[in-house]
C-alpha positions in Angstrom: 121.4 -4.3 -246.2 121.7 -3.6 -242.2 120.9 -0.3 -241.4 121.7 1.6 -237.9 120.3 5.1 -236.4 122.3 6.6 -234.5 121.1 10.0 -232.2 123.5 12.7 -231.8 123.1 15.7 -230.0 124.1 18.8 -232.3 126.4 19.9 -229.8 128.3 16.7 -230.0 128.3 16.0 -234.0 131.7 17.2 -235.7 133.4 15.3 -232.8 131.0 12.4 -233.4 131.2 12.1 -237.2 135.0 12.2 -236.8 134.9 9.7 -234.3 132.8 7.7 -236.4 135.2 8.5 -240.0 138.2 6.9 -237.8 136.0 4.0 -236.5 134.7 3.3 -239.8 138.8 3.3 -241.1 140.3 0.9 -238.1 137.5 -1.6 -238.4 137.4 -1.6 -242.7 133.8 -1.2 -242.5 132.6 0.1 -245.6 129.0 1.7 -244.9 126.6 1.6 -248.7 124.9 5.1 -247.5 124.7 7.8 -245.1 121.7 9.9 -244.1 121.2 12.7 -241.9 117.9 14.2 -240.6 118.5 17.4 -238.6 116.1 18.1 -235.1 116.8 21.7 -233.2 119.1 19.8 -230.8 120.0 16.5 -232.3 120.6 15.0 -236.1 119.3 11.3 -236.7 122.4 9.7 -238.6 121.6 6.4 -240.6 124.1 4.1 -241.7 123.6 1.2 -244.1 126.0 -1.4 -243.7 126.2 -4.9 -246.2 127.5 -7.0 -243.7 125.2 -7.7 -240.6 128.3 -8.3 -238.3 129.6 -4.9 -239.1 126.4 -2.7 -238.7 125.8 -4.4 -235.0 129.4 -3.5 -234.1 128.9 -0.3 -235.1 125.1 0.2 -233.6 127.1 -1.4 -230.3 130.2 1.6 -230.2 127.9 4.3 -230.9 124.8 3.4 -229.3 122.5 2.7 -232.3 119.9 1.1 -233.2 119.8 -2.1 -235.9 117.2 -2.1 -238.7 116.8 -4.2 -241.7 117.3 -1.2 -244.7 115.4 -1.6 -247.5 117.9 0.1 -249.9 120.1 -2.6 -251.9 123.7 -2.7 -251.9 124.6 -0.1 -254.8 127.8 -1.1 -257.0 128.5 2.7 -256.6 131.5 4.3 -254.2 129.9 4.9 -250.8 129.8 8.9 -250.0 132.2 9.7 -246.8 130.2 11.4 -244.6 132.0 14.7 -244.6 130.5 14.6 -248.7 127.0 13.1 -247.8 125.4 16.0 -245.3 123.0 18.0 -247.0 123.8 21.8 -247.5 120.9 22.5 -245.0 122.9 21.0 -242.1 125.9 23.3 -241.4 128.2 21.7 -239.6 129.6 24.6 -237.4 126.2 25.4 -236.3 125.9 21.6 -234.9 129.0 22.5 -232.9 
């Protein structure tokens, strides 16, 4: 698994994420996971990738940072992100 972290300013995030839904579509990337940790002003989004090539472009577009994820591919449906945020982030708020 190739993992990225990607800092986004709460102000920013509902644009970002759908920037980042309609990335994912016109490349065919197909992220394993999603994870969000929420700050006062920012929320840390991680996004595991199977394919090295893909989680570099995507670290490259939205200025993220590459990690080897210790999470292994899962035979499961990856979550879209709109599904995957935790109740305790509220979207709006991020706005």
């Amino acid at each position: 698994m190739h993992g990225v972290r990607v800092c986004i300013r709460a102000a920013e995030f509902s644009a970002t994420m759908t920037e980042i839904v309609r990335w994912l579509d016109a490349n065919r990337h197909k992220p394993t996971r999603y994870k969000y940790d929420h700050t006062d002003d920012a929320v840390l989004v991680t996004v595991d990738f199977p394919a090295e090539v893909a989680a570099t472009a995507f670290a490259v577009r939205f200025d993220g940072v590459c990690y080897p994820s210790p999470q292994p591919a899962s035979a499961d449906s990856p979550q879209s992100p709109t599904q995957a945020v935790p109740p305790s982030i509220n979207v709006r708020d991020a706005r």
